[in-house]
Backbone bond lengths (Angstrom), bond angles and torsions (degrees), N, CA, C in turn:
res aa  C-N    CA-C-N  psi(-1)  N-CA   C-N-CA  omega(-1)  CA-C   N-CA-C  phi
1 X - - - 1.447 - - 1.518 109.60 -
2 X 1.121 117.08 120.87 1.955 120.61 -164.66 2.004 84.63 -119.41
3 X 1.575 79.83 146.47 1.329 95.22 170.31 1.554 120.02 -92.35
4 X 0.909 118.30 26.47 1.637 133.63 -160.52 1.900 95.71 -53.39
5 X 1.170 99.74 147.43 1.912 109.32 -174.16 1.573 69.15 -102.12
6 X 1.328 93.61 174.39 2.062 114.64 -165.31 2.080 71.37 -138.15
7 X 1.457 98.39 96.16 1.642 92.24 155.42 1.365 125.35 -102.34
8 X 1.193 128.84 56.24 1.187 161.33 -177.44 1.877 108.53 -127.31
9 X 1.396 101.22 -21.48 1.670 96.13 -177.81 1.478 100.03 -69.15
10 X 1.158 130.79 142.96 1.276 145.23 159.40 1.595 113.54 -74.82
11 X 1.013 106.09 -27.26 1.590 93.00 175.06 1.654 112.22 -92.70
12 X 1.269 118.72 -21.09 1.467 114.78 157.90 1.832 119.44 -39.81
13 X 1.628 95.80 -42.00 2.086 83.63 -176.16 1.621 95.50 -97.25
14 X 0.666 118.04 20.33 1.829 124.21 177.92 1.929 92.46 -84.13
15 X 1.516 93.55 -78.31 2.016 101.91 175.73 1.862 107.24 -59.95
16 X 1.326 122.78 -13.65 1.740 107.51 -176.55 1.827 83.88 -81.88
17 X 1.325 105.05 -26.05 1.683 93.97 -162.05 1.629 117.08 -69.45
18 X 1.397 96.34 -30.08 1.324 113.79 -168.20 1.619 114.65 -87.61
19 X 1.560 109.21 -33.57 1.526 115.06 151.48 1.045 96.36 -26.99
20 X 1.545 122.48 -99.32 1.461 155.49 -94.20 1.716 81.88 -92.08
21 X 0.998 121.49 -57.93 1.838 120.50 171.03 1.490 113.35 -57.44
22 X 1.203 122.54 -21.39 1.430 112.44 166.42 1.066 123.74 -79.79
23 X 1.692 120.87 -38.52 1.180 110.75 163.35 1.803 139.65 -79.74
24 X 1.666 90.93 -13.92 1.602 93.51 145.45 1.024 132.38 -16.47
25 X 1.681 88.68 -81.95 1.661 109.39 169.00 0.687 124.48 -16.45
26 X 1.859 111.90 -81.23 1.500 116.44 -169.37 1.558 112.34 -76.72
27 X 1.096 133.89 12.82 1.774 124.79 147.21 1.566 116.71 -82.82
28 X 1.128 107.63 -32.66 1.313 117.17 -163.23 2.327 93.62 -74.53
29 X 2.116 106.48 -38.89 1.112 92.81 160.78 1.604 137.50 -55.35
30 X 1.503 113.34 -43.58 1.502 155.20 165.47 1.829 80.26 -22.30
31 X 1.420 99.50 -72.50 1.759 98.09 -146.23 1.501 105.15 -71.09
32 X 1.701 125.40 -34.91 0.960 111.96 171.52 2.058 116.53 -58.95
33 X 1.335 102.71 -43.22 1.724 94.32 177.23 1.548 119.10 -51.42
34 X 1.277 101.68 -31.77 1.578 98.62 -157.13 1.818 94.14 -92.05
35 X 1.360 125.85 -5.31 1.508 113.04 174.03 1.478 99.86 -105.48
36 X 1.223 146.02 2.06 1.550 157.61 160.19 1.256 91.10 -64.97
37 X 1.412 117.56 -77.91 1.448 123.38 -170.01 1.693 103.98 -25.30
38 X 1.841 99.26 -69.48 1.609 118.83 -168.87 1.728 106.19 -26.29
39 X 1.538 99.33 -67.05 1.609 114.69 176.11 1.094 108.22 -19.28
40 X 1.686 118.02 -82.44 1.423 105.66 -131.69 1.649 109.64 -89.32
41 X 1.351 99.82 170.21 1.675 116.06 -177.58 1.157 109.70 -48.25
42 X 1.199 127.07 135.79 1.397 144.96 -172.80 1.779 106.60 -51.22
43 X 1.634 115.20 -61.11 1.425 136.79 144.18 1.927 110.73 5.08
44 X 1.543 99.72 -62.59 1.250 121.23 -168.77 1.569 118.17 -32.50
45 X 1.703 144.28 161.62 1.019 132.96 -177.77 1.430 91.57 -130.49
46 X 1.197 107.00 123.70 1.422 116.07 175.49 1.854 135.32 -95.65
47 X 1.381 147.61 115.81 1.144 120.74 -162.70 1.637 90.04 -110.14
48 X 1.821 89.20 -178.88 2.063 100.92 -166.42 1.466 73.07 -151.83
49 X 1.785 98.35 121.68 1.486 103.18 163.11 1.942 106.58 -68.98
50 X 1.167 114.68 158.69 1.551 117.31 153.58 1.682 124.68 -93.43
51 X 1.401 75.95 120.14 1.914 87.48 178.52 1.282 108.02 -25.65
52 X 1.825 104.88 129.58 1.330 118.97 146.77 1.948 94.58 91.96
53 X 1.379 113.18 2.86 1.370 102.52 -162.46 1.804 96.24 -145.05
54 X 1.562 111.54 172.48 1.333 129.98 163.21 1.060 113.19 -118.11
55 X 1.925 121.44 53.28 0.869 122.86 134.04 1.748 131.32 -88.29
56 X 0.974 128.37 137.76 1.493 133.41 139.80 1.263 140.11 -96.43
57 X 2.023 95.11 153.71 1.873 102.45 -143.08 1.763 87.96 -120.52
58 X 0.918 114.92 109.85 2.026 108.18 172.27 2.124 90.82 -48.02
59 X 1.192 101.01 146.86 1.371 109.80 173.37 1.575 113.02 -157.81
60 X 1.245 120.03 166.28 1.319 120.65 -154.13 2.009 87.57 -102.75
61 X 1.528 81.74 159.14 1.638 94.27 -165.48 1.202 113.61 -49.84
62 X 1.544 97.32 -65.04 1.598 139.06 -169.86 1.688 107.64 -71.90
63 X 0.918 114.48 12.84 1.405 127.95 -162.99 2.149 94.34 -119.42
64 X 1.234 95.98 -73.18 1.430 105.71 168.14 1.229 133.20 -49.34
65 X 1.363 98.99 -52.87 1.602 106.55 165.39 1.930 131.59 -61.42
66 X 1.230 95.56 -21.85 1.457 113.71 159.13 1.397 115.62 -50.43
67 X 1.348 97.81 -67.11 1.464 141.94 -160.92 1.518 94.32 -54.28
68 X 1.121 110.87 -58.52 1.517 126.15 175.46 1.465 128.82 -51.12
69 X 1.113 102.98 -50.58 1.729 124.92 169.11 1.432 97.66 -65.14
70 X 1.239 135.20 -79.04 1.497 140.67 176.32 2.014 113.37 -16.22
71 X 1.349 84.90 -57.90 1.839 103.27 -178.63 1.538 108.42 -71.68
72 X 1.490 126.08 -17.75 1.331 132.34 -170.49 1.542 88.63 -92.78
73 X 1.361 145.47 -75.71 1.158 136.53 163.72 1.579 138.07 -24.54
74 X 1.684 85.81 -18.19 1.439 79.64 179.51 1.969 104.52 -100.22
75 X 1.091 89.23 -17.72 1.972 89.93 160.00 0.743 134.39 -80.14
76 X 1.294 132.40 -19.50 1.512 147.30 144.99 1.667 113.37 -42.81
77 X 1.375 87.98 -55.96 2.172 83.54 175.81 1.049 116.91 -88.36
78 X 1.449 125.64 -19.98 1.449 118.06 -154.72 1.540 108.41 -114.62
């Protein structure tokens, strides 16, 4: 029993296509957060929703913006 992919399915590059635009997306979100961050005044109070929820967390600028850059790199490789 072989696990062989059938790349001949047409709906296989239908979902690679639709990946590959989703995660667009979310770099293309990535870069706008992480140059927002850059902007503002140091002063500034920043919030971080929590996954999966509509909560908000007060969080430190320089903390996020790290955070941000870190997670943008990791979409780039991963």
């Amino acid at each position: 029993m072989s696990s062989k992919v059938d790349n001949n399915d047409p709906n296989l590059d239908g979902r690679s296509a639709e990946r590959k635009e989703e995660l667009n997306k979310q770099i293309k979100e990535q870069k706008v957060a992480v140059d927002e961050l850059s902007n503002l005044k140091k002063d500034r109070k920043v919030y971080v929703q929590q996954r999966n929820s509509n909560i908000l967390f007060l969080a430190d600028r320089g903390q996020t913006l790290s955070s941000c850059k870190s997670q943008q790199g990791q979409d780039l490789t991963g």
